[in-house]
C-alpha positions in Angstrom: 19.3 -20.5 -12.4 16.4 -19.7 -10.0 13.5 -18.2 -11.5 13.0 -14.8 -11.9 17.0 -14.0 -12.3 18.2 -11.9 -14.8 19.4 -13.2 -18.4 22.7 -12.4 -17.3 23.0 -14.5 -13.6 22.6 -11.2 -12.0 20.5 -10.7 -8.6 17.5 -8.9 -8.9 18.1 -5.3 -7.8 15.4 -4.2 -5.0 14.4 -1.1 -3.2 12.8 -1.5 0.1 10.8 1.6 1.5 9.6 1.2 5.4 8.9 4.1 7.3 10.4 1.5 10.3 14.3 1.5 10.1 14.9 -2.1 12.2 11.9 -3.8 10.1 13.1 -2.7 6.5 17.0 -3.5 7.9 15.3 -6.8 9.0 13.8 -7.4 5.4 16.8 -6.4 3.9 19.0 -9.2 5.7 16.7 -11.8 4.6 16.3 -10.6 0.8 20.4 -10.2 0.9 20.7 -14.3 2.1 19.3 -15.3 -1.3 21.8 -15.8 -4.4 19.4 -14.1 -6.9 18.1 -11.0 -5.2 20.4 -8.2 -4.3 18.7 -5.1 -2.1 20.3 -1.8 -3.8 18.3 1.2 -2.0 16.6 1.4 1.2 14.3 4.7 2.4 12.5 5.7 5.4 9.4 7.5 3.2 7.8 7.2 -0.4 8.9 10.4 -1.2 12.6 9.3 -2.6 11.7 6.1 -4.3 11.1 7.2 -7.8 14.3 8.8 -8.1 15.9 6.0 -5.9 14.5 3.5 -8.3 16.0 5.3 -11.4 19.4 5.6 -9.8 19.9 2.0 -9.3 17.8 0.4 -11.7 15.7 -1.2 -9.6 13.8 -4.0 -10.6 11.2 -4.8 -7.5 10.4 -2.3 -4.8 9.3 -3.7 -1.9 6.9 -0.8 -0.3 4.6 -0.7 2.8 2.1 1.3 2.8 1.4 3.6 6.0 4.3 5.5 6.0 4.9 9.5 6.5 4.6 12.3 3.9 4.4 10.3 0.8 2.3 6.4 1.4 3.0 3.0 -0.5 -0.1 3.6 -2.7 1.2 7.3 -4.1 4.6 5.5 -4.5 3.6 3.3 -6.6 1.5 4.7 -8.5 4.3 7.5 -9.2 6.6 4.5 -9.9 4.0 3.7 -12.3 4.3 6.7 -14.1 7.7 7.3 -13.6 9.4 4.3 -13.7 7.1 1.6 -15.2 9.8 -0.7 -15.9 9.8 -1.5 -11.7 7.7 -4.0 -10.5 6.0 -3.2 -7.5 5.5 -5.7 -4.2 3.0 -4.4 -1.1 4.7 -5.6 2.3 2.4 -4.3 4.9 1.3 -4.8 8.4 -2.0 -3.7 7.8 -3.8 -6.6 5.6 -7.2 -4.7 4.7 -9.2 -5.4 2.1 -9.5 -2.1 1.0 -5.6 -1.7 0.8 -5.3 -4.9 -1.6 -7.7 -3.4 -4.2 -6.6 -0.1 -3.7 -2.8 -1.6 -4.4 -3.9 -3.0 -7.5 -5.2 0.2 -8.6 -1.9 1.8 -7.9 -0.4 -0.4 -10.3 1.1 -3.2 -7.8 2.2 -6.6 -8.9 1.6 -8.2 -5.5 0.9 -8.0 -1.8 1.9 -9.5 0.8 1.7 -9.1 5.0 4.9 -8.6 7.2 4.8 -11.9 9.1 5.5 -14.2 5.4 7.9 -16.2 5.4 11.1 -15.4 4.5 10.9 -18.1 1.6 7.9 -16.6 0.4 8.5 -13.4 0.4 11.8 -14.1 -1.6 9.4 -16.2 -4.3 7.2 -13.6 -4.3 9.7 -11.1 -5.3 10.9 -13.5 -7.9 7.3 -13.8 -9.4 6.7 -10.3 -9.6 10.1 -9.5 -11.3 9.0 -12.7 -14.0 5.7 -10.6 -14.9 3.8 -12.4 -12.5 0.9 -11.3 -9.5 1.2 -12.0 -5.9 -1.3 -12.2 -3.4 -1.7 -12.8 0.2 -4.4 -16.4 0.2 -6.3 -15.0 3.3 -6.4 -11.5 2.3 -7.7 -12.2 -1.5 -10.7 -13.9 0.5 -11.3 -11.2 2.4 -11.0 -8.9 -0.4 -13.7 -10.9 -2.7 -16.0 -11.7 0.8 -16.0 -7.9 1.5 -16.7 -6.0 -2.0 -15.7 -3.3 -3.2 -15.7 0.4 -1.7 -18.9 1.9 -1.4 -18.3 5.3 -0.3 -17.0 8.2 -2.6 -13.9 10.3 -3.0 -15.5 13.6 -0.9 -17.0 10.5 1.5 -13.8 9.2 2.4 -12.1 12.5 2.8 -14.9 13.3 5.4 -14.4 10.6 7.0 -10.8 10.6 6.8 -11.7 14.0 9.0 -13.8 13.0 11.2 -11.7 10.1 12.5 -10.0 12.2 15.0 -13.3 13.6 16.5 -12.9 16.9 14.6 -16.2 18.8 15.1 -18.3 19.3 11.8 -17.4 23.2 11.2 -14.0 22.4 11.1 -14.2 19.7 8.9 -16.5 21.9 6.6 -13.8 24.8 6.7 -10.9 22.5 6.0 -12.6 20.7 2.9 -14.1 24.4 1.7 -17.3 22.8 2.3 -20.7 23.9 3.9 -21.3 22.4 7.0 -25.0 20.9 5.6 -22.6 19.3 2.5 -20.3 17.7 5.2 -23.5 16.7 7.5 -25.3 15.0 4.0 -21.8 13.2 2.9 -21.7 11.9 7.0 -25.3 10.4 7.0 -24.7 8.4 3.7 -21.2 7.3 5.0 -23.1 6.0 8.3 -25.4 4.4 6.4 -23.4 2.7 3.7 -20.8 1.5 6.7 -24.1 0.5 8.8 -22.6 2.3 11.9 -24.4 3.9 14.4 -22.3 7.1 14.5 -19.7 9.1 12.2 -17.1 8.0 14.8 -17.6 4.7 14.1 -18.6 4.6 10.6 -14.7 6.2 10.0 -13.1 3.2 12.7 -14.9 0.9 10.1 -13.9 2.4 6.7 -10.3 2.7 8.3 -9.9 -1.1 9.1 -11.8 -2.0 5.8 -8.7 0.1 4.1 -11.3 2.5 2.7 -9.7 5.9 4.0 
């Protein structure tokens, strides 16, 4: 019996959840080729995978983590909460720093970028269903090389603002804050990213996974 198959000889039951129909249909066709996994539930969003999970006793779900109305990280951290028995797997295109920790935080069992081998992602789904962790070599280097997130919660939702080039009243109205709070929480965000502007101080918190 492989490892990581039920007591039973039955596959493992998976839910993928990719915001990208052909890539999750993709992953499904390789998870189905294996004797020991079995992929039960697929959806588009995070917002159906608690309730997915419970209805077909999922055992791994297999979530990325940029994807529309509800993201990887809230889904499994509700998973968490909701359905603790699941093991969770990160499969993501984006292989940020910040998105591995942040992962872990969620309550994630592993992580893992789209281009893995087939093989390994199949092992890696075994491993996390055993109890195990999973992480991507190059991306846990990355992740101890680069530290943890320096900026804080109100930083990163200024940020998070200003990535689109919104001017500073606006931000300040949508956050209920004044615009000499959202100008002080910008300066210290510039200066912890070393960046020469807010513009790019948010490009670098975004490909750091900070925001």
């Amino acid at each position: 019996m492989n490892q990581g198959t039920n007591p039973a000889g039955l596959p493992i039951r998976v839910l993928l959840a990719d915001d990208q129909a052909m890539v999750r249909g993709a992953l499904a066709a390789l998870l189905n080729l294996e004797p020991d996994i079995e992929v039960v539930a697929q959806a588009g969003d995070g917002r159906d995978v608690v309730a997915l999970a419970v209805a077909h006793r999922v055992q791994v779900a297999l979530l990325d983590i940029q994807m529309p109305h509800v993201d990887g990280l809230e889904a499994a951290a509700r998973l968490r909460t909701g359905f603790p028995a699941c093991k969770v797997l990160m499969v993501t295109t984006f292989d940020r720093p910040g998105y591995l920790r942040a992962a872990f935080d969620a309550g994630a069992s592993g992580f893992l970028v789209k281009d893995t081998p087939s093989s390994e992602l199949a092992a890696a789904v075994r491993r996390v269903h055993a109890g195990g962790r999973v992480v991507d070599p190059s991306l846990a280097a990355q992740s101890l090389m680069g530290g943890s997130n320096p900026l804080t919660d109100r930083e990163c939702e200024v940020l998070s603002r200003a990535q689109s080039g919104a001017p500073i009243a606006q931000i300040a109205a949508a956050l209920h804050l004044s615009v000499g709070t959202v100008r002080n929480h910008l300066s210290s965000a510039i200066g912890k990213t070393g960046a020469a502007n807010r513009i790019e101080a948010a490009h670098a918190a975004h490909e750091q996974g900070w925001i």
